[in-house]
KEPABA-863101 format. One record per residue (C-alpha): residue in one letter; x, y, z. Coordinates in nm, 4 decimals, always signed. Layout:
  r        px        py        pz
  A         X         Y         Z
...
END
This chain:
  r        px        py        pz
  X   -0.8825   -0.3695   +4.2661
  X   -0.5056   -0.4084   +4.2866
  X   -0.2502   -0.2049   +4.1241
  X   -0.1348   -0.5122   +3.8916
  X   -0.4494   -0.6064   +3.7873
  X   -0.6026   -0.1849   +3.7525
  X   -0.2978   -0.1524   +3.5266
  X   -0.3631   -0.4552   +3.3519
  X   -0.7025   -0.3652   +3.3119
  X   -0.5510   +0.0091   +3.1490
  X   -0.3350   -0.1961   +2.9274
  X   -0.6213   -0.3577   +2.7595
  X   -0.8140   -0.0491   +2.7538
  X   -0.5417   +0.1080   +2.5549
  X   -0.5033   -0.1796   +2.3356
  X   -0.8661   -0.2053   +2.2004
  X   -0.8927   +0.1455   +2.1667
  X   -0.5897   +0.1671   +1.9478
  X   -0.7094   -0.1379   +1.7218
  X   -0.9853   +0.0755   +1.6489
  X   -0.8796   +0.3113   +1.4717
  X   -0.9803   +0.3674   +1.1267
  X   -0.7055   +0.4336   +0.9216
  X   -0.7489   +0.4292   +0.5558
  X   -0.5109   +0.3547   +0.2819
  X   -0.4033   +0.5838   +0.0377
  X   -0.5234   +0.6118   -0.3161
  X   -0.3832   +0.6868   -0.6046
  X   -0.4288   +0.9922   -0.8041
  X   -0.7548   +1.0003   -1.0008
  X   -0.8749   +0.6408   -0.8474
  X   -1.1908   +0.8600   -0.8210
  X   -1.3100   +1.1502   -1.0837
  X   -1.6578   +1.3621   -1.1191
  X   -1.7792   +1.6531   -1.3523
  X   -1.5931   +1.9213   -1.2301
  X   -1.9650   +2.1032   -1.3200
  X   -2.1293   +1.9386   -1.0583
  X   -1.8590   +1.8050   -0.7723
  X   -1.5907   +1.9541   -0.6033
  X   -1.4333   +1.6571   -0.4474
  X   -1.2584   +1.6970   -0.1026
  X   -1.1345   +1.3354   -0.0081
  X   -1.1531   +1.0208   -0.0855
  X   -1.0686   +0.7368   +0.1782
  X   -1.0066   +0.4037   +0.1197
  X   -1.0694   +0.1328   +0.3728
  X   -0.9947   -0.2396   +0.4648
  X   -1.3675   -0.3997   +0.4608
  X   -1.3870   -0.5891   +0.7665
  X   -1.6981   -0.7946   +0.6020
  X   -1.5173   -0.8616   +0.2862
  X   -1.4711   -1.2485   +0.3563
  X   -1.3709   -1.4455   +0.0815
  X   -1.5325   -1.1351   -0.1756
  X   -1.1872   -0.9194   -0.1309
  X   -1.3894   -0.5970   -0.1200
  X   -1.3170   -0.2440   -0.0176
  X   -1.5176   +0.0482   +0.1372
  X   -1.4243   +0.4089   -0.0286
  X   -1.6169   +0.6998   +0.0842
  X   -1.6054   +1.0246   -0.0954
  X   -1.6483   +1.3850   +0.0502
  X   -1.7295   +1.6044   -0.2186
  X   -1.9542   +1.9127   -0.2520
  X   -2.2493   +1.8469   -0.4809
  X   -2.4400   +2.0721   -0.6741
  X   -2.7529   +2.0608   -0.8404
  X   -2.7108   +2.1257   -1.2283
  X   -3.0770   +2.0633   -1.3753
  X   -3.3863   +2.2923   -1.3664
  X   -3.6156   +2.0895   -1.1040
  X   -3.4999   +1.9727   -0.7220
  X   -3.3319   +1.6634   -0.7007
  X   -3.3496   +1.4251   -0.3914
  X   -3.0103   +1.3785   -0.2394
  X   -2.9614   +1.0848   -0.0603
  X   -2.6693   +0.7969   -0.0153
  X   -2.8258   +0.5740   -0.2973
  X   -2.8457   +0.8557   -0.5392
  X   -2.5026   +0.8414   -0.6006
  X   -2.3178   +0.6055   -0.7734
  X   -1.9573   +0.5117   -0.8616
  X   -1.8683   +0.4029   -1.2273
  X   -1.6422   +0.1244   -1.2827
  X   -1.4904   +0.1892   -1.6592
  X   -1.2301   -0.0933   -1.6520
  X   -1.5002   -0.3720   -1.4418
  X   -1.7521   -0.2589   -1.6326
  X   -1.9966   -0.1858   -1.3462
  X   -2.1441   +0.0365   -1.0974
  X   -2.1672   +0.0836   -0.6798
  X   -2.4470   +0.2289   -0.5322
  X   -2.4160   +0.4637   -0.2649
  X   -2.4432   +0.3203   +0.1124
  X   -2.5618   +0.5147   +0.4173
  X   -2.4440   +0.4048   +0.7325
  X   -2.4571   +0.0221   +0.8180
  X   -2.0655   -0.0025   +0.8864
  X   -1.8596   +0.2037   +1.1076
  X   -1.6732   +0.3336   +0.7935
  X   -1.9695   +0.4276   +0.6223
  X   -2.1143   +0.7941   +0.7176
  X   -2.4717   +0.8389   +0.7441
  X   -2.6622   +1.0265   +0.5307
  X   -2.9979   +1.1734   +0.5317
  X   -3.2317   +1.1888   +0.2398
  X   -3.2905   +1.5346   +0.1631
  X   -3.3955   +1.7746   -0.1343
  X   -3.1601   +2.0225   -0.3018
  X   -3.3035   +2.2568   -0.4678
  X   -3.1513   +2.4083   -0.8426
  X   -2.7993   +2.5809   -0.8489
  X   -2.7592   +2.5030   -0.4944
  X   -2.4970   +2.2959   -0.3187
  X   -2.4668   +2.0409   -0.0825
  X   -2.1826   +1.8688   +0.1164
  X   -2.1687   +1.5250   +0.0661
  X   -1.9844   +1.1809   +0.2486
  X   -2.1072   +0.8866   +0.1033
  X   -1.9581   +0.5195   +0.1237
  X   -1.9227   +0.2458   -0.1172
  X   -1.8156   -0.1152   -0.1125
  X   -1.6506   -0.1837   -0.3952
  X   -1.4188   -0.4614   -0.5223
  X   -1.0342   -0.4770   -0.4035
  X   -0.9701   -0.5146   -0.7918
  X   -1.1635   -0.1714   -0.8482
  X   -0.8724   +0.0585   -0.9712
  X   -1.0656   +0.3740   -1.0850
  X   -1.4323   +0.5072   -1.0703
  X   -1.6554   +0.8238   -1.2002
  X   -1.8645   +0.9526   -0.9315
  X   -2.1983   +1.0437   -1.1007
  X   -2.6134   +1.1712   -0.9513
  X   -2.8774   +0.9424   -1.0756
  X   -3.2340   +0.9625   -1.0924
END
């Protein structure tokens, strides 16, 4: 290969991996709340969703720490927890995986008292301009 066309070939290289990156846009304070009994939250990103189309959406996820308040295990997985929409009147279920924005997330069961560290993603509406993070059954 010749020099032009290797550093050609390194320009492009460095081009796609620097569209890549996920960067996410900030939020404002309390765009995302929880029982202060039950999650410690740690961040909450906020991403462009490349799917989004003519639908306008957005993909948050939420790292928080979880922990299990009732007397009997609970299963902890993505689609156990949702986000409350107050002013769209609405809810998100939790996604695992399926976009590169989204984190993975293993089903799992947490026993009572304990704690768990949590990332879960959620596509959610551009328009969505606060939400509750809640557990359900």
């Amino acid at each position: 290969m010749s020099r032009p066309v290797r550093l050609f070939a390194i320009a492009v290289a460095f081009a796609l991996s620097a569209a890549c990156q996920l960067k996410s846009t900030p939020v404002p304070p309390n765009f995302i709340t929880a029982d202060p009994s039950r999650f410690v939250l740690k961040s909450v990103d906020r991403f462009t969703d490349p799917n989004g189309g003519t639908t306008n959406s957005t993909i948050v996820v939420v790292k928080a720490t979880y922990t299990n308040g009732e007397g009997a295990p609970e299963t902890i997985a993505a689609d156990k927890f949702i986000l409350l929409d107050p002013t769209l009147q609405t809810y998100y279920v939790g996604l695992s995986g399926g976009d590169v924005r989204i984190p993975s997330m293993a089903q799992t069961t947490l026993l009572p008292g304990k704690s768990v560290d949590i990332a879960v993603g959620f596509r959610v509406p551009d328009a969505m301009s606060t939400a509750r993070l809640a557990y359900h059954e």
